[in-house]
C-alpha positions, 0 to 999 in steps of 0.5 A, a space after each residue: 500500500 502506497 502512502 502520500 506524504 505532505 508537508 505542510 508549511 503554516 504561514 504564520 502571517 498573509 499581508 497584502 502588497 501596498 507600496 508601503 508595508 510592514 512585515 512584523 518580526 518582533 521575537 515574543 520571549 525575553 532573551 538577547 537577540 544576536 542577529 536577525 536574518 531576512 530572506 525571501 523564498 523562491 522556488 528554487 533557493 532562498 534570496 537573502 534581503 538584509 541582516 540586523 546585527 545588534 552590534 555590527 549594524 544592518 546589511 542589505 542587498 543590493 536588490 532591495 537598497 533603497 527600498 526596505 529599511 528597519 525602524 530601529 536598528 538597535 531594538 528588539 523589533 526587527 519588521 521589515 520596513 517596504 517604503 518601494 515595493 513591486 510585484 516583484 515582491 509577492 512571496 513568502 518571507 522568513 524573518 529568522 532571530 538567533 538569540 540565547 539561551 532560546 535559539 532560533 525563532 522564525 516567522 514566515 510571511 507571505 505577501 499577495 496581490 491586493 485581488 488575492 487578499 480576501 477578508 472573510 465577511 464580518 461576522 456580527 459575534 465580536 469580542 472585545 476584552 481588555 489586556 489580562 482578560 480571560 476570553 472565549 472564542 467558541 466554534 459551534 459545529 456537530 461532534 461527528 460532522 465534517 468538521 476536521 480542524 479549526 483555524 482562528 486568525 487575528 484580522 486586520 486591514 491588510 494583514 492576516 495572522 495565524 493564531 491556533 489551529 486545532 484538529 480533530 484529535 484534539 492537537 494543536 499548532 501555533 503561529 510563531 507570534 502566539 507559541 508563547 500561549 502554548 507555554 503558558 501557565 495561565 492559557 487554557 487552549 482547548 481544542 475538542 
């Protein structure tokens, strides 16, 4: 019996192209960040973008001078600054921070075309909560359904991102910006 394999790469964050944009990078953990890598993924190889070095300063390539920059090259956040983007620049992007003691720490980012980017309809079941809050979020589907995993995503005007998606089984998977709730003593995620 044959098996097929998959492998299945969560975006962590979709943003769609504008001229100017941000793609956010800011390591969720309290640790010394050594250095941020930026790279876009093309089919066949990884394109280095620039290089965020607390100490020896920011290096960017030559292909992307002129029209990418970071805020602030001496803090803790390590988005990418778009100040000229093209189409050229619809992709998938990996913002990789080394820090110690906790290691490596990647987010990946997919940028599309404005008449990709489709924001679902709004629903009229909004919640609000403030900082420190316990909060619900509740999927009503049929035990025994269709139903065969649950995604919930954080909905902005042109970004979306990957909160927490739960399966059949009860498991779940993180977006890079939400892991620490997989840690979290005071975080109950209850996928069931």
């Amino acid at each position: 019996m044959e098996h097929v394999t998959f492998l299945i790469v969560l975006v962590d964050s979709t943003v769609k192209l504008t001229e100017k944009m941000k793609l956010d990078c800011v390591y969720p953990k309290k640790a010394t960040i050594i250095q941020t890598s930026w790279m876009k993924n093309n089919l066949t190889h990884k394109e280095y973008i620039a290089v965020l070095h607390p100490v020896y300063g920011i290096y960017i390539t030559d292909n992307y001078k002129g029209r990418i920059h970071f805020q602030n090259d001496s803090s803790e956040d390590s988005s990418l600054y778009f100040i000229k983007s093209t189409l050229k620049d619809v992709g998938v992007y990996c913002c990789s921070i080394q820090t110690f003691p906790d290691g490596t720490w990647e987010k990946v980012i997919k940028i599309v075309q404005p008449d990709v980017f489709e924001v679902p309809e709004r629903q009229n079941n909004h919640v609000l909560t403030k900082p420190e809050e316990n909060v619900t979020f509740t999927c009503p589907y049929n035990i025994g359904g269709p139903v065969q995993q649950v995604m919930w995503e954080r909905i902005k005007v042109d970004q979306m991102d990957f909160i927490v998606l739960c399966n059949s089984l009860g498991q779940k998977s993180f977006g890079s910006d939400f892991e620490d709730l997989k840690m979290s003593t005071s975080t109950c995620i209850m996928c069931s």
